[in-house]
ZAMARZA-539889 format. One record per residue (C-alpha): residue number from 1; residue in one letter; x, y, z negated. Coordinates in nm, 3 decimals, always signed. Each point is the difference from the previous one (the first is absolute). Example, Ala and Ser with C-alpha at 12.3 -4.5 7.8 and 13.67 -1.06 7.14 Angstrom:
2
{site 1 "a" {+1.230 -0.450 -0.780}}
{site 2 "s" {+0.137 +0.344 +0.066}}
END
This chain:
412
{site 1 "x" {+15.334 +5.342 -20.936}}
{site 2 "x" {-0.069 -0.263 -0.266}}
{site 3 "x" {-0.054 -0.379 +0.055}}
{site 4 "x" {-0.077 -0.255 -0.216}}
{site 5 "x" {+0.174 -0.333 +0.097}}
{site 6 "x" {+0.132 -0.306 -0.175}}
{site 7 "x" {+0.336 -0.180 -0.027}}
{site 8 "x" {+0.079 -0.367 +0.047}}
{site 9 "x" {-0.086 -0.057 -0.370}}
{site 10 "x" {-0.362 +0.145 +0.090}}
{site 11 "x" {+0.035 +0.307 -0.219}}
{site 12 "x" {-0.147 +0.276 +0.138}}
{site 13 "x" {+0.248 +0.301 +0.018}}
{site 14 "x" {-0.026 +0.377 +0.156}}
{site 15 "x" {+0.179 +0.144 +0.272}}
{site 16 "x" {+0.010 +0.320 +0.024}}
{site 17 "x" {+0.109 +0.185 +0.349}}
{site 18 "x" {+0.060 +0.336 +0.048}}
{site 19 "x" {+0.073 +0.241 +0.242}}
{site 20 "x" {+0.412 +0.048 +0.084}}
{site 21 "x" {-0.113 +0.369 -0.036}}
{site 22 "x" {-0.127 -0.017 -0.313}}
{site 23 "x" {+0.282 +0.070 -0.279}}
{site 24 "x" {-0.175 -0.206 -0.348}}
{site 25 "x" {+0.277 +0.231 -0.192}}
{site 26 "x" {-0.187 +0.328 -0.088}}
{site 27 "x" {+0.273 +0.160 -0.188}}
{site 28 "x" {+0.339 +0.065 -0.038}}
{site 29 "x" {-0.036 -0.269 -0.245}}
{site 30 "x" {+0.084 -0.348 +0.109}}
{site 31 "x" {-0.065 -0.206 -0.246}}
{site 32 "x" {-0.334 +0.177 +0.062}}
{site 33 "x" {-0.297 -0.240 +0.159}}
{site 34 "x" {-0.393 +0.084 +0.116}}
{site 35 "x" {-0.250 -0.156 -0.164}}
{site 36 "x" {-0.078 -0.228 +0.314}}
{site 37 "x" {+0.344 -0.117 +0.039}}
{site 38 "x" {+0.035 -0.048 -0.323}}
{site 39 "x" {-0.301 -0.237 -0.083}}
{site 40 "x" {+0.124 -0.194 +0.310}}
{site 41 "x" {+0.288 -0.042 -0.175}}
{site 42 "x" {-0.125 -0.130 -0.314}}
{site 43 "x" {-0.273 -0.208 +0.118}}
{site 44 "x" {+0.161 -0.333 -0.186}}
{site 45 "x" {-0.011 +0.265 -0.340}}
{site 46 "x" {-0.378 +0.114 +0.069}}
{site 47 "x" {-0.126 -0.346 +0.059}}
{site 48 "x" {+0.122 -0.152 -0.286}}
{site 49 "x" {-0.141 +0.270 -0.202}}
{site 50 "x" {-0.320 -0.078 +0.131}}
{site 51 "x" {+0.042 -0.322 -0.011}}
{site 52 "x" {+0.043 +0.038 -0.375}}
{site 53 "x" {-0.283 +0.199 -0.065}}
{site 54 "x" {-0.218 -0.209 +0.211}}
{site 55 "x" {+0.072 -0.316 -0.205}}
{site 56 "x" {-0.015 +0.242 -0.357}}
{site 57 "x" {-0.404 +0.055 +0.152}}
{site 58 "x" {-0.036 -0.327 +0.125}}
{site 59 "x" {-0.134 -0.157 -0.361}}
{site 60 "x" {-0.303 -0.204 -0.057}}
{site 61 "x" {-0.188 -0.214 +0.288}}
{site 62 "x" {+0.255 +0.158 +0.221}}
{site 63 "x" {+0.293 -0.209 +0.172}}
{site 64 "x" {+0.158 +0.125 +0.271}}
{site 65 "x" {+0.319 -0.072 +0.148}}
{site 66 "x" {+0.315 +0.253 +0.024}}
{site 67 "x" {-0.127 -0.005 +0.359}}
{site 68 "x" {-0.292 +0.090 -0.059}}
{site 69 "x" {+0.090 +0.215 -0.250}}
{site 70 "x" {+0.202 +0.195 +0.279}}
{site 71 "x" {-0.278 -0.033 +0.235}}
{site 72 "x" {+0.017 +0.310 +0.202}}
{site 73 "x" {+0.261 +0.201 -0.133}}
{site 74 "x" {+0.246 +0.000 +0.301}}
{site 75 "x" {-0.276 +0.145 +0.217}}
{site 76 "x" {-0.135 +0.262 -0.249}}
{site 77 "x" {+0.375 +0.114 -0.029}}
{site 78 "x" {-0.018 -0.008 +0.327}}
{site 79 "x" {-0.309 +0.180 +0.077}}
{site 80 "x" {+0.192 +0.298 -0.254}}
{site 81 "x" {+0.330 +0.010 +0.174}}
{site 82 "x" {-0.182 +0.062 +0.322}}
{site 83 "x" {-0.239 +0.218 -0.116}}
{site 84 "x" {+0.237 +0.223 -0.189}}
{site 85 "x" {+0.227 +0.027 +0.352}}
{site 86 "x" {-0.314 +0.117 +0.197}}
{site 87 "x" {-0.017 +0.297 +0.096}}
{site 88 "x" {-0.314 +0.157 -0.199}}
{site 89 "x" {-0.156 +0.422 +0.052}}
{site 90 "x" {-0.178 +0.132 -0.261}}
{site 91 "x" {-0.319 -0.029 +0.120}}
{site 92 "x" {+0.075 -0.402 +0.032}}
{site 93 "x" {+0.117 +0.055 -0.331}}
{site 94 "x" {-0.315 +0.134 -0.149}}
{site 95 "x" {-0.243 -0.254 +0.178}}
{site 96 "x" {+0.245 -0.312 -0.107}}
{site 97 "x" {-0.097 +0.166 -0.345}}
{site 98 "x" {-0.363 +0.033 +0.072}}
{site 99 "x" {-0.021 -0.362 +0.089}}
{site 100 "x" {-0.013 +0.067 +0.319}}
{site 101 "x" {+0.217 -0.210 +0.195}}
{site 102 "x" {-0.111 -0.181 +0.286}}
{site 103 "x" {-0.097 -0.376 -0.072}}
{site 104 "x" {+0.156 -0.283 +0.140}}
{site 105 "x" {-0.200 -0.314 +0.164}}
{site 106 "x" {+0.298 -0.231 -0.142}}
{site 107 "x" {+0.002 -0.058 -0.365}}
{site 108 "x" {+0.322 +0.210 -0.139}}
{site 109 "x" {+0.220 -0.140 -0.232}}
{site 110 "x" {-0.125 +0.152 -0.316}}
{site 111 "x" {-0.355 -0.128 +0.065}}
{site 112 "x" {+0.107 -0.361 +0.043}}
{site 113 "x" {+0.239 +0.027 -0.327}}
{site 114 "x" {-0.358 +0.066 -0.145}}
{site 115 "x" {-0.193 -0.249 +0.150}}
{site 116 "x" {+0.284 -0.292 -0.135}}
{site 117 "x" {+0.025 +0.168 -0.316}}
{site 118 "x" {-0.395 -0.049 -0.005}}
{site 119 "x" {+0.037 -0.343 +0.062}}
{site 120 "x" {+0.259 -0.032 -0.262}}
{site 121 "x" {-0.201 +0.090 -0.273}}
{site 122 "x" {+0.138 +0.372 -0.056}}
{site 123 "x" {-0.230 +0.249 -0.089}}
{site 124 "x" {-0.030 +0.335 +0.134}}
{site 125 "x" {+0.184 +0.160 -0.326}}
{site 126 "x" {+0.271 -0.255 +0.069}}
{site 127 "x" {+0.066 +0.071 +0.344}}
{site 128 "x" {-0.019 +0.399 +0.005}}
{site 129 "x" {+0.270 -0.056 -0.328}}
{site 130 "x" {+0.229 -0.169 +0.278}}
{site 131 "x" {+0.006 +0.326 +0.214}}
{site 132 "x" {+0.110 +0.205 -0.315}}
{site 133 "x" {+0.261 -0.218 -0.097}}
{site 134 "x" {+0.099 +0.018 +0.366}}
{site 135 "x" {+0.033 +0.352 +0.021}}
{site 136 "x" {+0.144 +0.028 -0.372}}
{site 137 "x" {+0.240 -0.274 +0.129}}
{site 138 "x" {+0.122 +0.183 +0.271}}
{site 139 "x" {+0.003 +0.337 -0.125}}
{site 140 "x" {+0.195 -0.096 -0.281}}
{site 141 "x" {+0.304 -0.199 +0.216}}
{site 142 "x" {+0.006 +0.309 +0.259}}
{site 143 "x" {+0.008 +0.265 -0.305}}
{site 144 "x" {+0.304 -0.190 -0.094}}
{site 145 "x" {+0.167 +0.006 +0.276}}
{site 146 "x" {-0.075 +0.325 +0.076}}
{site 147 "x" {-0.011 +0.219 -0.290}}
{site 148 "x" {+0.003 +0.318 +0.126}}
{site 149 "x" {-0.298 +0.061 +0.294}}
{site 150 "x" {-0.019 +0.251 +0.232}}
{site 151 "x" {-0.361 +0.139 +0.191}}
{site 152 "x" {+0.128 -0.287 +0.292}}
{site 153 "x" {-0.042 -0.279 -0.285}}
{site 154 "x" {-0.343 +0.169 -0.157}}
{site 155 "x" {-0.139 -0.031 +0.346}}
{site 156 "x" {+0.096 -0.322 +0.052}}
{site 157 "x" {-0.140 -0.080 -0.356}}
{site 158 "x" {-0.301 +0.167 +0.083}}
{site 159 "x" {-0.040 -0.234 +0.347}}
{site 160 "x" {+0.079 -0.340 -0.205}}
{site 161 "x" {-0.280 +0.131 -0.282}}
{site 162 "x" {-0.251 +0.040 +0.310}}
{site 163 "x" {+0.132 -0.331 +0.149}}
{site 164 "x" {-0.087 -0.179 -0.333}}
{site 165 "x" {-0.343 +0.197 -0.082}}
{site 166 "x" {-0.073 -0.116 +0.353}}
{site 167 "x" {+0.074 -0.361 -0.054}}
{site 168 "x" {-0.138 -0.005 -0.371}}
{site 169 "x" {-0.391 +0.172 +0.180}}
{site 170 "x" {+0.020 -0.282 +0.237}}
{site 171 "x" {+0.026 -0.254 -0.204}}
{site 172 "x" {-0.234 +0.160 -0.274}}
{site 173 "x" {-0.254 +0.015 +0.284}}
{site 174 "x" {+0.055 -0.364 +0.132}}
{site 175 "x" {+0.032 -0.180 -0.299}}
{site 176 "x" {-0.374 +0.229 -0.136}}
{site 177 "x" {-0.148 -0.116 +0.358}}
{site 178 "x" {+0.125 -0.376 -0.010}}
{site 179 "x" {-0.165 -0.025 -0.381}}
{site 180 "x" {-0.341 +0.200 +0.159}}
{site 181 "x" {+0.011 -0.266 +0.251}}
{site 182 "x" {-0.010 -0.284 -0.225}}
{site 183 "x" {-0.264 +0.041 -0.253}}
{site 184 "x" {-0.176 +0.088 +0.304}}
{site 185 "x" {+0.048 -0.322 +0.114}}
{site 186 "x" {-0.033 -0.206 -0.320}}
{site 187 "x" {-0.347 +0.266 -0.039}}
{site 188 "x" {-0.105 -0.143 +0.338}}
{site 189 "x" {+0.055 -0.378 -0.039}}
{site 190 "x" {-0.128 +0.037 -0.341}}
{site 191 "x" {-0.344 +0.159 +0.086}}
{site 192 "x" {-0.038 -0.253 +0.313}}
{site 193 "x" {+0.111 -0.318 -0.217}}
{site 194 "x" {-0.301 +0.121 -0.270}}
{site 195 "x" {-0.223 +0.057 +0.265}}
{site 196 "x" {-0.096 -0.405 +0.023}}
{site 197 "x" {-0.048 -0.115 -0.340}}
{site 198 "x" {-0.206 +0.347 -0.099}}
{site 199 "x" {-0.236 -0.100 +0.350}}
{site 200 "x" {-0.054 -0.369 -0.166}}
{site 201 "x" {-0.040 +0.134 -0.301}}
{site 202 "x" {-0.268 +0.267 +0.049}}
{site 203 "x" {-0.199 -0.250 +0.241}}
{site 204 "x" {+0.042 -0.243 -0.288}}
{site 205 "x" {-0.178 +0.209 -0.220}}
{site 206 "x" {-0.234 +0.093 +0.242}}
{site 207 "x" {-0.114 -0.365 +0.062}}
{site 208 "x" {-0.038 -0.054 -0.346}}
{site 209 "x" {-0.255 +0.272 -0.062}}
{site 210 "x" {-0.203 -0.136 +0.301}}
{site 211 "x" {+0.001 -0.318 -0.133}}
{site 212 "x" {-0.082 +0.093 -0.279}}
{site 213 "x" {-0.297 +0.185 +0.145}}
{site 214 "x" {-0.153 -0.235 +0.170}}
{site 215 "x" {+0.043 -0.297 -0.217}}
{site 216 "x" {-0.251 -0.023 -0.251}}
{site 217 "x" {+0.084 -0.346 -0.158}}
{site 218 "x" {+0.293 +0.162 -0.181}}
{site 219 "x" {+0.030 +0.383 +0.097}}
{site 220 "x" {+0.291 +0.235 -0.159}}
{site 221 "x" {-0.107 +0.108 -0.307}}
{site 222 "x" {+0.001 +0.429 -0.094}}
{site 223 "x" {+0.356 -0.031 -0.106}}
{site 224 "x" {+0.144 -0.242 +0.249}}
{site 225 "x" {-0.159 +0.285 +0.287}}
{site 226 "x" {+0.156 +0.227 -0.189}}
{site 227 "x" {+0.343 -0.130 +0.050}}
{site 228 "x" {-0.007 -0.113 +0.327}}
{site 229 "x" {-0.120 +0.332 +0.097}}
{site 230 "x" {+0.290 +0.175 -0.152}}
{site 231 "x" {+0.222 -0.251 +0.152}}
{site 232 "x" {-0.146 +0.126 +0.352}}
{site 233 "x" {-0.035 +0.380 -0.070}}
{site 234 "x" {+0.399 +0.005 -0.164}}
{site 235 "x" {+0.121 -0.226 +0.337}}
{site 236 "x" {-0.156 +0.248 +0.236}}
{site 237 "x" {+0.182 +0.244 -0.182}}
{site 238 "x" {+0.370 -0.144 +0.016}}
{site 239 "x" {-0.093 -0.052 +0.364}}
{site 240 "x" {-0.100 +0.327 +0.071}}
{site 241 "x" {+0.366 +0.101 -0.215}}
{site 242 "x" {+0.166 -0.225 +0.236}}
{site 243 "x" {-0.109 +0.077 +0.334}}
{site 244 "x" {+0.091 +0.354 -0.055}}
{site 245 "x" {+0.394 -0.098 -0.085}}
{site 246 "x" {-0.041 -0.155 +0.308}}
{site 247 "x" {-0.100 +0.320 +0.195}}
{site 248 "x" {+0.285 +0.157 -0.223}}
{site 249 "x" {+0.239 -0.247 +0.045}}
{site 250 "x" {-0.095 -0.001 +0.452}}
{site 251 "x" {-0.003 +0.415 -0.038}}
{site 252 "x" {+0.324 +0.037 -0.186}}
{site 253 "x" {+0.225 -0.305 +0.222}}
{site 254 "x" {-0.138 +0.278 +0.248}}
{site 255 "x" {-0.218 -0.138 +0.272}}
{site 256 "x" {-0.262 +0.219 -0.150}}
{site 257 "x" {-0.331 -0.174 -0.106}}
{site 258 "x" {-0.171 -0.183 +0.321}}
{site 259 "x" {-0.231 +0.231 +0.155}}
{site 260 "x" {-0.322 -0.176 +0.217}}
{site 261 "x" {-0.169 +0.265 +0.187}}
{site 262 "x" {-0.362 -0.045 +0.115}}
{site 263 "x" {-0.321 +0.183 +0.093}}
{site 264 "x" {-0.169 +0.018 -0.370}}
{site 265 "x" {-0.233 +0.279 -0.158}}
{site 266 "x" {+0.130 +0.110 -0.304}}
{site 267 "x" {-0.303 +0.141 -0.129}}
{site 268 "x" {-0.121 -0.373 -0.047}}
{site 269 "x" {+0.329 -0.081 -0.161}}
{site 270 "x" {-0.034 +0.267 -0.234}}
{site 271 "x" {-0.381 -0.068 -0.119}}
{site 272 "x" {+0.120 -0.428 -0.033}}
{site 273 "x" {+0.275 +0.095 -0.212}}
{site 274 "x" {-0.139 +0.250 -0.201}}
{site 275 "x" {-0.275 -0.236 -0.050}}
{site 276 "x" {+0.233 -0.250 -0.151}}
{site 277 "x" {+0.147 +0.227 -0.248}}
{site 278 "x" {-0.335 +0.101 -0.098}}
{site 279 "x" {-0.072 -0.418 -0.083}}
{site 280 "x" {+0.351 +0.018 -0.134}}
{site 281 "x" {-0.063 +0.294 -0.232}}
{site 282 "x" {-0.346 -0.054 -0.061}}
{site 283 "x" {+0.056 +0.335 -0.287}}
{site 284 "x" {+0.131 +0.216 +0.220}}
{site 285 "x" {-0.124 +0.227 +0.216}}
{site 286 "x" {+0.116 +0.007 +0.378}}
{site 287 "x" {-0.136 +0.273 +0.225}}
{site 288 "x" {+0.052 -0.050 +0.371}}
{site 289 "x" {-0.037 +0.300 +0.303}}
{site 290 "x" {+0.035 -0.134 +0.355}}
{site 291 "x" {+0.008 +0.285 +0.275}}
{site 292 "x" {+0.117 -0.013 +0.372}}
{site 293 "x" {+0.112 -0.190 +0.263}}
{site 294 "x" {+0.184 -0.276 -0.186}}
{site 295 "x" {+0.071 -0.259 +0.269}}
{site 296 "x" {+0.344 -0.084 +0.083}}
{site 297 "x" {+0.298 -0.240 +0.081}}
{site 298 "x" {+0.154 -0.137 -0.351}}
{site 299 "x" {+0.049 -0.247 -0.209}}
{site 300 "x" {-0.303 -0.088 -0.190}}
{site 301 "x" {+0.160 -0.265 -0.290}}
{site 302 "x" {+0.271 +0.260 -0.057}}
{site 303 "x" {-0.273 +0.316 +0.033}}
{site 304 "x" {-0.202 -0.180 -0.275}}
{site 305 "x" {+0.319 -0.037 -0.223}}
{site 306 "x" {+0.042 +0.357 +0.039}}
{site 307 "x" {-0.396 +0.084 -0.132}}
{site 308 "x" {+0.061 -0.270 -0.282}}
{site 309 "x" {+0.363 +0.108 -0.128}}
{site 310 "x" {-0.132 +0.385 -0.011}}
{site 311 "x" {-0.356 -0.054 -0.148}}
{site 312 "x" {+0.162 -0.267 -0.272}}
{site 313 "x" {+0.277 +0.276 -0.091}}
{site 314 "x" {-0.224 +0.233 -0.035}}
{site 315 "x" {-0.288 -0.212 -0.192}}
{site 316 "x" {+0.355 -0.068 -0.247}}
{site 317 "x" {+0.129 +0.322 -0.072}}
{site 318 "x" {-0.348 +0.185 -0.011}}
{site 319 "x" {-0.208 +0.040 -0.316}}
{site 320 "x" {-0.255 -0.225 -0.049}}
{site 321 "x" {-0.272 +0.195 +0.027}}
{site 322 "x" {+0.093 +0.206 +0.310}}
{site 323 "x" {-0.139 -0.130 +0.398}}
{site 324 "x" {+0.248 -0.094 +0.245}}
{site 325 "x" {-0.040 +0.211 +0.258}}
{site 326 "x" {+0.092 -0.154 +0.361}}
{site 327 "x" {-0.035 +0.183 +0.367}}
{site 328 "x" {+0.051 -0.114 +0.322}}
{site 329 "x" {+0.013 +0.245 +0.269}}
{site 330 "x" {+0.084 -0.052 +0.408}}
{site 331 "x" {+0.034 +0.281 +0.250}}
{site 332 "x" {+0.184 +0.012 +0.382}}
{site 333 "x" {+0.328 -0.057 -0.134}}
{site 334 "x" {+0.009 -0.216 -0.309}}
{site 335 "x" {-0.195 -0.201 -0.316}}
{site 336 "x" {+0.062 +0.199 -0.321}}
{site 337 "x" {-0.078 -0.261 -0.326}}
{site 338 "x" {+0.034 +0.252 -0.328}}
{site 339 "x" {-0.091 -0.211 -0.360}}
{site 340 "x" {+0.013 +0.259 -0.290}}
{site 341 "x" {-0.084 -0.105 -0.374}}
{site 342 "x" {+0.042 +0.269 -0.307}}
{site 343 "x" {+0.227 -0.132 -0.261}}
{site 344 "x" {+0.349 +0.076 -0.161}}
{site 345 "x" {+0.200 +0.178 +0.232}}
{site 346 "x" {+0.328 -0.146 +0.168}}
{site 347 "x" {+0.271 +0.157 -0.118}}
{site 348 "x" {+0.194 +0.175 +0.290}}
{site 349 "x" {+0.351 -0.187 -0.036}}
{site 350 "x" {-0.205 -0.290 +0.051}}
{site 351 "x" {-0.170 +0.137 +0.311}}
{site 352 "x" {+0.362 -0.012 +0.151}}
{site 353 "x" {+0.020 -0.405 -0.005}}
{site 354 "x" {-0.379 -0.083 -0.049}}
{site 355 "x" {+0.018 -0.195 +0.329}}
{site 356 "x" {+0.319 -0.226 -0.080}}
{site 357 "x" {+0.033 -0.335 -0.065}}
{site 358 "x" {-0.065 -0.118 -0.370}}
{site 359 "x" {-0.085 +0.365 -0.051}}
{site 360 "x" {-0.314 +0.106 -0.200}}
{site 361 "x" {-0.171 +0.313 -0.063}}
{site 362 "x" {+0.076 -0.002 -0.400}}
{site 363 "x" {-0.095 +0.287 -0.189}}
{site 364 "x" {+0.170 +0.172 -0.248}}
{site 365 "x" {-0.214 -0.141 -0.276}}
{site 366 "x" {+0.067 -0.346 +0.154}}
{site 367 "x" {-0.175 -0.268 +0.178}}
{site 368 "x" {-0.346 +0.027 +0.038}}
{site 369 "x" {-0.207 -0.243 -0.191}}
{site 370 "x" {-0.031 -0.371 +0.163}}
{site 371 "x" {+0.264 +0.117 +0.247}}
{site 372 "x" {+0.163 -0.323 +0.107}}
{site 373 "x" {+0.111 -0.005 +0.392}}
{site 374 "x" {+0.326 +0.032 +0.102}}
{site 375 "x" {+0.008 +0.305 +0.172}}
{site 376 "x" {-0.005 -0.169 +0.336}}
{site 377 "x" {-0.343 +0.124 +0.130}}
{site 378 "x" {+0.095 +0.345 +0.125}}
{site 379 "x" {+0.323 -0.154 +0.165}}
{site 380 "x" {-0.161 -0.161 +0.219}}
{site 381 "x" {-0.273 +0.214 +0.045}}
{site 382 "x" {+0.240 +0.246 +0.139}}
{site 383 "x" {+0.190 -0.233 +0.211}}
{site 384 "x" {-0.335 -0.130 +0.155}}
{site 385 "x" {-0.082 +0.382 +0.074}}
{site 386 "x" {+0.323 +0.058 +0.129}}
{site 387 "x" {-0.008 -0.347 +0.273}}
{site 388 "x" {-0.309 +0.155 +0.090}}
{site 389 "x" {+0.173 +0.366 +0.090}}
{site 390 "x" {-0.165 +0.181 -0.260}}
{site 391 "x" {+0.035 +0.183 -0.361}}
{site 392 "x" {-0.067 +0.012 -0.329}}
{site 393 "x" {-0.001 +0.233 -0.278}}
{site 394 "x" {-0.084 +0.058 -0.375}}
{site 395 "x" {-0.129 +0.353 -0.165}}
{site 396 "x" {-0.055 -0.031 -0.392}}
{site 397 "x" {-0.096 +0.252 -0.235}}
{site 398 "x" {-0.144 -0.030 -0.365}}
{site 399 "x" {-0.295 +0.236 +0.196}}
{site 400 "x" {-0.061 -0.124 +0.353}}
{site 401 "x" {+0.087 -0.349 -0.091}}
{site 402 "x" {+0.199 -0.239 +0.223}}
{site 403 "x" {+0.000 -0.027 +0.360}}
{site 404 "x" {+0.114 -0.252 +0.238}}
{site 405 "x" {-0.051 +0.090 +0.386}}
{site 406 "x" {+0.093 -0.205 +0.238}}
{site 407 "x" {+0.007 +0.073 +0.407}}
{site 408 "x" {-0.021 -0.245 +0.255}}
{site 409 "x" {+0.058 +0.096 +0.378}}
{site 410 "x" {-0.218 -0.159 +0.259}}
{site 411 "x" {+0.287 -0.032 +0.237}}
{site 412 "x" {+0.370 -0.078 -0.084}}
END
């Protein structure tokens, strides 16, 4: 058993009991020592190397401490010692390797070093460098002392390699989650703290053109409408940018995007929002088929963002001179919405990730012309079908065209 304690002088140390069964000696060599006992008993050695290498990384904007620089070492050597003593079959073997090893509720040792390394301004690079010099480190010192191994010591090698590839995924993991986590946050505060001055703004302009409507003393003159227009049309459009971070930022912290179910025909959705792409997209043609029984319990704001994500992707990446084909279907069991446009095929690789976050459906020839959102549209548009228990899929071909079909259950 393994313990991590500290002395009077508030150094941590380990202490290390074992069984009075359990001989450490595994030959008839006694100047012989396992790998365990032997890291116990060059902890001081380890943790100055460390220490060392920690303060050789620890360049720039970053300042820590020789404590800090230590952080968590005693209990990751810890965590190794005990984990190279356990008892461990194959098949535990194999799934430890698999990265399947049950989760703890309490953060482990290795996943706070991350989190304060984090905080103390080491990148990921940095940090994973740490657990190579940590196993170099040790390796080295125990390959000294013990020049000549036997298939004991390669096991036990093998068990301190699994203890650090361990230690080095959790951290990977929690220091990759902990960044996630805050440019999720800083997206959030960010789209909610532009949310004010872009309402003021766009009900500035607004004002201004109806003033300038109805007063005929000194009206705006062509040029003057001209602006303020453009100064209204390019504010809905960073607002419309914004609030979807927002339903990024709420679906990816994940709470899921907030779902408001209520009795609504989505046939009338369908024909108001079609309607508005059509005054939208006064050039384009949008053909609408409305069939069934299309009454139901959902949410009609996020329904219509579903109709006006697909039908704008599709007027986008469509050729200019081809409809936009949209049907809305209802039987017993479900809604069925399918929007199809012809147009440049998606490549398949990009079929794979189409619905991810800042993920668009590029072509191979590149961006379609004009092509200037942020990929955010069929994010949420697939997290909105999925709070509402449905599906959504994409077929694309350079002869069928491209697809998107999305199913919504009546009843959850």
């Amino acid at each position: 058993m393994v313990e991590c304690s500290k002395s009077q002088s508030e150094k941590p140390v380990l202490v290390f009991h074992r069984p009075k069964s359990e001989n450490s000696k595994i030959s008839s060599d006694d100047n012989k020592i396992r790998l365990a006992d032997f890291i116990l008993k060059n902890t001081k050695q380890i943790v100055g190397e460390w220490e060392a290498f920690g303060r050789a990384l620890a360049t720039g904007d970053i300042h820590l401490t020789p404590l800090a620089l230590r952080d968590h070492i005693y209990e990751l050597l810890a965590f190794i010692v005990r984990d190279i003593q356990s008892p461990q079959t194959y098949s535990e073997q194999v799934k430890k390797s698999h990265g399947g090893k049950e989760k703890s509720s309490i953060p482990t040792a290795a996943e706070t070093h991350a989190a304060l390394r984090l905080a103390g301004g080491f990148n990921i690079d940095q940090m994973v460098s740490e657990y190579r010099a940590l196993r170099a480190s040790v390796i080295k010192l125990w390959s000294k002392a013990n020049p000549v191994m036997n298939s004991t010591d390669i096991l036990d090698l093998t068990r301190f390699n699994e203890s650090i590839d361990q230690e080095l995924a959790e951290s990977v993991s929690h220091y990759t989650q902990k960044v996630n986590y805050s440019k999720d946050l800083f997206l959030g505060i960010l789209s909610h703290d532009l949310a004010t001055p872009l309402n003021v703004i766009s009900m500035s302009s607004q004002l201004m053109l109806n003033i300038g409507a109805i007063n005929k003393k000194q009206p705006l003159d062509e040029r003057q409408t001209m602006l303020v227009t453009q100064i209204h049309e390019s504010t809905s459009r960073i607002t419309k940018i914004v609030t979807d971070l927002l339903d990024v930022t709420r679906a990816r912290f994940g709470s899921g995007l907030p779902v408001t179910r209520a009795i609504m025909d989505m046939g009338f959705v369908s024909r108001q929002l079609v309607d508005e792409m059509r005054a939208a997209h006064p050039t384009r043609t949008i053909l609408l088929g409305v069939t069934g029984d299309l009454s139901g319990e959902w949410d009609k704001a996020r329904i219509g963002q579903v109709f006006s994500n697909l039908i704008g992707n599709a007027i986008q990446y469509s050729f200019k001179d081809s409809s936009i084909d949209v049907v809305v279907n209802g039987n017993s069991e479900e809604a069925i919405l399918s929007v199809h446009n012809m147009g440049i095929p998606i490549p398949p690789n990009k079929l794979i990730s189409i619905f991810d976050a800042l993920s668009r459906a590029v072509t191979d020839e590149g961006d379609h012309p004009g092509a200037i959102n942020l990929g955010l549209g069929l994010y949420i548009t697939n997290d909105i079908v999925a709070s509402h228990g449905g599906t959504i899929s994409v077929t694309s071909s350079e002869e069928e065209g491209t697809t998107f079909t999305v199913k919504f259950p009546r009843a959850v």
